[in-house]
MILUMSE-848518 format. One line per 4 residues: number of its first residue (from 1); their letters; for each residue x, y, z of N, C-alpha, C. Coordinates in Angstrom, 2 decimals, decimal comma. Example, Ala and Ser with C-alpha at 12.3 -4.5 7.8 and 13.67 -1.06 7.14 Angstrom:
<sites>
1) AS) 13,19 -5,69 7,80 12,30 -4,50 7,80 13,20 -3,30 7,80; 12,85 -2,25 7,08 13,67 -1,06 7,14 12,90 0,03 7,87
</sites>
This chain:
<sites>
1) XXXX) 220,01 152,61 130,84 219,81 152,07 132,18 219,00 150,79 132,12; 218,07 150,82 131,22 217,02 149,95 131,16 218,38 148,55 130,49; 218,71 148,53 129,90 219,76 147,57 129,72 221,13 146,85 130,44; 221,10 147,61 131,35 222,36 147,53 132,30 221,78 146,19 133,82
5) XXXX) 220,41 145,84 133,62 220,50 144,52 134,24 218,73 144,89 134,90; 217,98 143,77 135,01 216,99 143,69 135,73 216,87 144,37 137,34; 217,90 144,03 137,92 218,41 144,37 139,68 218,63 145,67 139,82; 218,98 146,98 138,41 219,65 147,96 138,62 218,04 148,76 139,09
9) XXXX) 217,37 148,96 139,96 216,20 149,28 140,04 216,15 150,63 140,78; 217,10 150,98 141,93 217,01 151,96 142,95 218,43 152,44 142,52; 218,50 154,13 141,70 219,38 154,80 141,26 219,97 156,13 141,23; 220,77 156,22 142,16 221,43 157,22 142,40 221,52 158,22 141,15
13) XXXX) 221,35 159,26 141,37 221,96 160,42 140,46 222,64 161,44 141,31; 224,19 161,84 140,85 225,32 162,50 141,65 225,97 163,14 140,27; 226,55 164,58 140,85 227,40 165,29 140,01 228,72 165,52 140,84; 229,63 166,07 140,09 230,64 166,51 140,99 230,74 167,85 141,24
17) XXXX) 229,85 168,57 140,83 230,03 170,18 141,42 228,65 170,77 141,69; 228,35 171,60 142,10 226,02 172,51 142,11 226,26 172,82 140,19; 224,99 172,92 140,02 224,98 173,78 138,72 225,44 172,55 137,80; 225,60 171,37 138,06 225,97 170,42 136,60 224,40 169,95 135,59
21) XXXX) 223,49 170,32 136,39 222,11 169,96 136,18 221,87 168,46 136,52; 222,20 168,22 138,14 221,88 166,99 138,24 220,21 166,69 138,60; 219,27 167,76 139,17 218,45 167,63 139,49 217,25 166,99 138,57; 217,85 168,16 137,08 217,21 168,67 136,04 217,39 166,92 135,37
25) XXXX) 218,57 166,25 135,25 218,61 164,94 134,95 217,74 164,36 135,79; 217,86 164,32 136,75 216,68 162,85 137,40 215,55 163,19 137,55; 215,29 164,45 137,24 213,72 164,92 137,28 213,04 164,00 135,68; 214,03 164,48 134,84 213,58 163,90 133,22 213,83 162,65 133,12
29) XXXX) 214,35 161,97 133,70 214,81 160,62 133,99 213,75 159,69 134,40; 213,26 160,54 135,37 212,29 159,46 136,33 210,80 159,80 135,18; 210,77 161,01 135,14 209,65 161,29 134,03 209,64 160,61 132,72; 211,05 160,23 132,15 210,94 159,04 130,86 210,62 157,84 131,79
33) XXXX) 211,09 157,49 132,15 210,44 156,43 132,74 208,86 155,85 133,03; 208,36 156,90 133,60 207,14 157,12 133,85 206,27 157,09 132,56; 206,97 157,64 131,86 205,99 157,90 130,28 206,13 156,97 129,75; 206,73 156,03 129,76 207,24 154,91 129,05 206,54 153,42 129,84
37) XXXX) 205,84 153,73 130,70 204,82 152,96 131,37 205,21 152,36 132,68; 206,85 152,64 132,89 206,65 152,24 134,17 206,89 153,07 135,67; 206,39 152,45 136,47 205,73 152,85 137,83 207,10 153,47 138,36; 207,49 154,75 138,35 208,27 155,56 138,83 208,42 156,44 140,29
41) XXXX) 209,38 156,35 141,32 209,64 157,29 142,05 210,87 158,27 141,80; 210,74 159,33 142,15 211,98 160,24 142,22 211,99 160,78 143,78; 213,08 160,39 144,20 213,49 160,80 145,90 214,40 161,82 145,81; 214,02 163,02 146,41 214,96 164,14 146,54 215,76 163,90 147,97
45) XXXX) 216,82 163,58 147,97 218,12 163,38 148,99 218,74 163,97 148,94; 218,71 165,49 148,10 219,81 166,31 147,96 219,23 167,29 149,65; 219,14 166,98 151,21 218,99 167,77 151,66 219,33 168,50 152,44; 220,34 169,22 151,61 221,47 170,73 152,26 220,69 171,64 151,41
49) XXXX) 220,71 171,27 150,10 220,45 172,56 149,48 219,43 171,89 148,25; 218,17 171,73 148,52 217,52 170,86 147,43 216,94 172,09 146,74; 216,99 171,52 145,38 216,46 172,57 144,45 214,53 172,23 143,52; 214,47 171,03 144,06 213,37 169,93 143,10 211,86 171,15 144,22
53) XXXX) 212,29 171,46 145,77 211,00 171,98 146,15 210,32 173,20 145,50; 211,71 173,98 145,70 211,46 175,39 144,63 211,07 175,84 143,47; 211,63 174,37 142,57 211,13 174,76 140,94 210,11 173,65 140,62; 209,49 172,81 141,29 207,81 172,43 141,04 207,02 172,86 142,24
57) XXXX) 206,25 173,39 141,36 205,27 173,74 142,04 204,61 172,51 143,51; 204,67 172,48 144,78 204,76 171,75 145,67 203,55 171,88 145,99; 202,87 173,20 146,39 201,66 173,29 146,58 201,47 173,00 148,50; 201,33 172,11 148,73 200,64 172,23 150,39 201,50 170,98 151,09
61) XXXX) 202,82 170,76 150,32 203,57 169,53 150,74 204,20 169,74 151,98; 204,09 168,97 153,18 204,05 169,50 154,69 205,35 168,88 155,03; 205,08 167,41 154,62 206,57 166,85 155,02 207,06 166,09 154,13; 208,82 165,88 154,49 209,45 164,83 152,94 210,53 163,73 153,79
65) XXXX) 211,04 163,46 152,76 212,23 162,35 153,39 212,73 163,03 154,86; 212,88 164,11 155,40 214,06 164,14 156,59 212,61 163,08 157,64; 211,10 163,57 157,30 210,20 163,11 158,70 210,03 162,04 158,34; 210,52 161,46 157,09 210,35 159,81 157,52 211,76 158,62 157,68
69) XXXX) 213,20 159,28 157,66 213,98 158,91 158,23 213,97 159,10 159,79; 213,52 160,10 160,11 213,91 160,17 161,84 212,41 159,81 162,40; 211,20 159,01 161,52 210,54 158,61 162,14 209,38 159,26 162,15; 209,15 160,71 162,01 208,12 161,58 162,41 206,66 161,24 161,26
73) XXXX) 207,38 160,21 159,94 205,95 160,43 158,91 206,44 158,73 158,28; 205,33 158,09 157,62 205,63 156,85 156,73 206,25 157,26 156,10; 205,91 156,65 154,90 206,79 156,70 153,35 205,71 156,90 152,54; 204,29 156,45 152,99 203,11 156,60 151,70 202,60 158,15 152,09
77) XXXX) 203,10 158,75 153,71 202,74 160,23 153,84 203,45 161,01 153,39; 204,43 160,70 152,45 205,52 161,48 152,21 205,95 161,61 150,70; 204,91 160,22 150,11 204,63 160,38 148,47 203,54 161,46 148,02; 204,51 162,32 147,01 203,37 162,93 145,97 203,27 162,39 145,14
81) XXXX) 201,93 161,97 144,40 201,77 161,86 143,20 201,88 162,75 142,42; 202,08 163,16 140,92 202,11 164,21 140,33 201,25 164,20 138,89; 200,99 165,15 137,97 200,15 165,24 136,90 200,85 164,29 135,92; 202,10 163,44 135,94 202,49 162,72 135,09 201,96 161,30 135,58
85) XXXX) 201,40 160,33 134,51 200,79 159,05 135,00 201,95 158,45 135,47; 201,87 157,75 136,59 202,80 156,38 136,93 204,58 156,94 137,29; 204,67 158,48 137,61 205,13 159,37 138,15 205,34 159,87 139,85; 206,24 159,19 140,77 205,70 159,80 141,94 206,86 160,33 142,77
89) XXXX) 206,92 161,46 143,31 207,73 162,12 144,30 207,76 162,47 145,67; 208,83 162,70 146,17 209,23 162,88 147,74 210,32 163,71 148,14; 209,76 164,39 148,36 210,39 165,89 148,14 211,55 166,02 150,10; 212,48 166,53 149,97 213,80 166,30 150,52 212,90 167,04 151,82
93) XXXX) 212,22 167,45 152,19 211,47 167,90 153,85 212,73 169,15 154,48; 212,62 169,47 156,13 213,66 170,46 156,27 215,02 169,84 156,22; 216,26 170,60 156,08 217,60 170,58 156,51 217,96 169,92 157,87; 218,29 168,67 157,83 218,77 168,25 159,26 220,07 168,57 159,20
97) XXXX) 219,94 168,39 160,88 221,94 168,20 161,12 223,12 167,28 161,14; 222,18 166,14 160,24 223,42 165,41 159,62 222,57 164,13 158,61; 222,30 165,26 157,44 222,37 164,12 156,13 222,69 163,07 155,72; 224,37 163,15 156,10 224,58 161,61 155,97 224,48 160,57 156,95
101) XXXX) 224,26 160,59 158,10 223,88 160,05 158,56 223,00 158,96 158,67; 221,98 159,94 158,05 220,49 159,97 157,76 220,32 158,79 156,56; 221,12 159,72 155,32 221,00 158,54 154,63 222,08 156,99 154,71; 222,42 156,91 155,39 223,82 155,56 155,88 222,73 154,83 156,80
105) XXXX) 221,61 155,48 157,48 221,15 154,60 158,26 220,12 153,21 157,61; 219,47 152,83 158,69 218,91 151,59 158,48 217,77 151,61 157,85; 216,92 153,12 158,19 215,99 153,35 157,71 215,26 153,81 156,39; 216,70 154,46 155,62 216,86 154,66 154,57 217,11 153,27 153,60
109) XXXX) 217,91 152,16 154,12 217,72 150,95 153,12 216,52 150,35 153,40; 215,79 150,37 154,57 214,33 149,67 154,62 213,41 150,56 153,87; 213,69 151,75 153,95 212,56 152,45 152,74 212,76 151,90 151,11; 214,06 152,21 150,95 214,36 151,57 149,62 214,14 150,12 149,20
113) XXXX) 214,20 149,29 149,67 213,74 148,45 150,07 212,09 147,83 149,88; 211,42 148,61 150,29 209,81 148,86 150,63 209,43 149,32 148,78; 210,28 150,10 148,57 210,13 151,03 147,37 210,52 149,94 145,97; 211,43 149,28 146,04 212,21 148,18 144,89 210,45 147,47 144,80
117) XXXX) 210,28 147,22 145,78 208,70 146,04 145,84 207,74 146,90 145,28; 207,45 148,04 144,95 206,39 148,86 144,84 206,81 149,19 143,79; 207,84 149,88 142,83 207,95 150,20 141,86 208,46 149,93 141,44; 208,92 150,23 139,43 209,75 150,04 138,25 211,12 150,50 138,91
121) XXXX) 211,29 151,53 138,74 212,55 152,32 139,21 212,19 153,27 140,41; 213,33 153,28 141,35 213,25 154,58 142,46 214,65 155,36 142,25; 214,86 156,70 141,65 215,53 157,71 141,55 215,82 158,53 142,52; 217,39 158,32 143,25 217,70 159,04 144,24 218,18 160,02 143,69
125) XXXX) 217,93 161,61 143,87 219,17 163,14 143,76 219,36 162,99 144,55; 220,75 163,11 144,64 221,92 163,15 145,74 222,73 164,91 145,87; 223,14 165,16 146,54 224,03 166,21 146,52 225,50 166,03 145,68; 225,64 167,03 145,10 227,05 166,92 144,45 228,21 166,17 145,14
129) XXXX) 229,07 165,24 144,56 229,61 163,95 145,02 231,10 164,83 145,58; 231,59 166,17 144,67 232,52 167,05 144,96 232,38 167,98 146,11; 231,00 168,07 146,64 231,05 168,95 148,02 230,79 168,12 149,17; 229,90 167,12 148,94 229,63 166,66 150,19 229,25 164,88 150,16
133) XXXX) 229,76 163,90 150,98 229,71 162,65 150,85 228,39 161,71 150,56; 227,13 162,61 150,79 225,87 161,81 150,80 225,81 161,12 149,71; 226,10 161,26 148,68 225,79 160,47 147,59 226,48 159,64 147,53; 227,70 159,57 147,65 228,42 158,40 148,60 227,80 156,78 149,36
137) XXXX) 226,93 157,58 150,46 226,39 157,61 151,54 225,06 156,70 150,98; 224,57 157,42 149,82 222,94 157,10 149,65 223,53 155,93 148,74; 224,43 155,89 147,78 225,10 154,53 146,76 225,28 153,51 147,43; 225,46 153,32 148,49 225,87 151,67 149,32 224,63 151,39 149,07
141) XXXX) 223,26 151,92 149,62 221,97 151,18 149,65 221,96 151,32 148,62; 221,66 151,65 147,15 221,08 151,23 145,69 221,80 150,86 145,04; 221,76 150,17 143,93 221,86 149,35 142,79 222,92 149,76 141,93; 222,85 151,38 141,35 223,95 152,00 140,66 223,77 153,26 140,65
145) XXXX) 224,60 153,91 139,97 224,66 155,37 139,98 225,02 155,96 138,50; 224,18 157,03 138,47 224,19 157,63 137,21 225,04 159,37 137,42; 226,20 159,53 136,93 226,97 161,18 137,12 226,63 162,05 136,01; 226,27 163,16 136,16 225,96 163,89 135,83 227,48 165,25 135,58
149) XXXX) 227,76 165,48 134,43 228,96 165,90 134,35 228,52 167,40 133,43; 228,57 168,28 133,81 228,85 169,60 132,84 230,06 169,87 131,71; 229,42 169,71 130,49 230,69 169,91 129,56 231,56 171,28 129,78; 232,84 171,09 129,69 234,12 171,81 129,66 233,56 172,71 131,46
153) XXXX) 233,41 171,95 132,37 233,37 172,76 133,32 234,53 172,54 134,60; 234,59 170,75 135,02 235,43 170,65 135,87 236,51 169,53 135,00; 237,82 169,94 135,63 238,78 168,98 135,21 238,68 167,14 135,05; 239,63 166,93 134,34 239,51 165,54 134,03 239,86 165,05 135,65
157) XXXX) 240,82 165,27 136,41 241,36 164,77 137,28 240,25 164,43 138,62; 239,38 166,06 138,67 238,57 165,97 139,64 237,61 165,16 139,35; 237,18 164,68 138,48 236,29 163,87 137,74 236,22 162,63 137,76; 237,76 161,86 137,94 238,09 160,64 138,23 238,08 160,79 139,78
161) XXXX) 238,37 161,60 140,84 238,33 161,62 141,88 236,76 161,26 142,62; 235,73 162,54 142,22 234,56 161,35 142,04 234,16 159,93 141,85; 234,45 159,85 141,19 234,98 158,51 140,30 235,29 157,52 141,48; 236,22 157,49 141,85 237,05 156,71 142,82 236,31 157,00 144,28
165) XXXX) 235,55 157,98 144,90 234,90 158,13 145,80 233,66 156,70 145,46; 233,03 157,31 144,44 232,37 156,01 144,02 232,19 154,48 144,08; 233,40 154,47 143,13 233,98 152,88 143,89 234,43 152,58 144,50; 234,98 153,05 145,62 234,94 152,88 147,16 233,54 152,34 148,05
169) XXXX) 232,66 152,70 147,67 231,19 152,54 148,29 230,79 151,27 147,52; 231,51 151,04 146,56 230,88 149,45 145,67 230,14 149,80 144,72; 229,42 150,99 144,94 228,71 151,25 143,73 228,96 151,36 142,22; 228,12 150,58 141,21 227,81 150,50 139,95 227,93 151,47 139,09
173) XXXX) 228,85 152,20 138,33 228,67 153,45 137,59 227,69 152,34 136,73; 226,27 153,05 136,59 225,52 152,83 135,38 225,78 153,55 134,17; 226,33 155,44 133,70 226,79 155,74 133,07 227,24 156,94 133,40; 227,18 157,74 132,61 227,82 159,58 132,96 226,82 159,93 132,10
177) XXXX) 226,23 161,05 132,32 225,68 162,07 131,68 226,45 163,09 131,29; 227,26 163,92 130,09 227,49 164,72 129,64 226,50 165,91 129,19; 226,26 167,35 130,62 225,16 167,76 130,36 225,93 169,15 129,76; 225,00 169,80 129,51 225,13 170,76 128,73 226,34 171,35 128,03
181) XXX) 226,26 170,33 126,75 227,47 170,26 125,60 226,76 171,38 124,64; 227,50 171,95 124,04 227,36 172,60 123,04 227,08 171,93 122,02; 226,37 171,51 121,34 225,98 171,09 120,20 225,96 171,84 118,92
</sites>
């Protein structure tokens, strides 16, 4: 990623099915990053069914992205910092009634936006690109997109269909992740 251009800064991560380990990618993603010295966010946008609140420990986190798209919180009330240096998160808040929306609106590229100026990289999870359009949705506002693919799980065909959802929105394949291959 770090080679694919100075501008590629605000980056989608999308799978095409639940269970490809897309979360588990941009969680370690944004964390190399971070370890590697630079000033990292990870934005949880997966929010139908986010998985990033449940498996870190959150602790007393009140609100996330839905209260500062519809207005109810900033963006600096809605950053966690975390025990990793130069590491920071924003955890997906409740289930609204229309995600994409949410993220297609205006307020979502002025956050991102706000965020390109403040940090190295900002890491969007998106919802799987095969169930539901947000990631779609969240790719017009950033830079490129990184897929997250489970070995021998979904067909070649459905795969390019993603694919082509993709570049429809203009968005940048930065690369594919091939996750859990048998080695």
């Amino acid at each position: 990623i770090e080679f694919t251009g100075v501008d590629n800064r605000a980056i989608v991560v999308t799978s095409c099915v639940p269970g490809d380990g897309k979360s588990t990618v941009s969680f370690n993603l944004a964390r190399t990053f971070a370890e590697s010295g630079k000033k990292t966010i990870l934005i949880d946008a997966d929010m139908r069914k986010s998985v990033l609140v449940g498996r870190y420990k959150t602790g007393a986190v009140r609100k996330g992205l839905t209260h500062c798209l519809i207005g109810k919180a900033n963006y600096l009330e809605v950053m966690c910092e975390t025990n990793v240096p130069n590491l920071y998160v924003t955890f997906s808040g409740p289930v609204p009634p229309n995600p994409s929306e949410l993220l297609g609106g205006e307020k979502f590229r002025s956050i991102l936006n706000v965020l390109r100026s403040s940090f190295d990289y900002v890491i969007v999870d998106t919802p799987p690109l095969g169930s539901v359009i947000d990631a779609a949705v969240a790719a017009k506002s950033c830079d490129g997109t990184v897929l997250v693919i489970e070995s021998n799980a979904i067909s070649y065909r459905f795969a390019q269909k993603v694919k082509e959802q993709l570049d429809k929105t203009g968005s940048r394949i930065l690369g594919v992740v091939l996750n859990k291959a048998d080695m």
